[in-house]
Residue, then its C-alpha position, 0 to 999 in steps of 0.5 A: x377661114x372655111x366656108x363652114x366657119x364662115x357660116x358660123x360666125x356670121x350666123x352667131x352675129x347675126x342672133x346678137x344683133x337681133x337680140x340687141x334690135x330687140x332690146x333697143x325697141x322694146x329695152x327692159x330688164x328681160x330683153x337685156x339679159x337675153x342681149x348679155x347670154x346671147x353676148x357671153x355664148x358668143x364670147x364662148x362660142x370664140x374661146x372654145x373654137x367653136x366659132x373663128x372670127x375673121x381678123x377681117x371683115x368686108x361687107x357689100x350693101 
């Protein structure tokens, strides 16, 4: 996987994962659609190859 993919993803996850902070502290119907679009652009984003998702992931905190 290149930097550039890398990069990609991680930047994509972490758009979700706001998006479902968001829903989780305030939930209603309008931040859970944003959760399901932010959701389906990403399960796009992985079938049309524009993004790779690593087939492992290690994080350091």
């Amino acid at each position: 996987m290149s930097k550039v993919s890398r990069y990609a993803w991680r930047d994509q996850q972490a758009v979700l994962n706001e998006r479902m902070k968001g829903f989780l502290q305030n939930p209603g119907n309008e931040q859970l659609e944003a959760v399901l679009a932010e959701m389906r652009a990403y399960a796009d984003a992985a079938r049309s190859g524009a993004i790779e998702i690593p087939q492992q992931f290690t994080t350091y905190n």
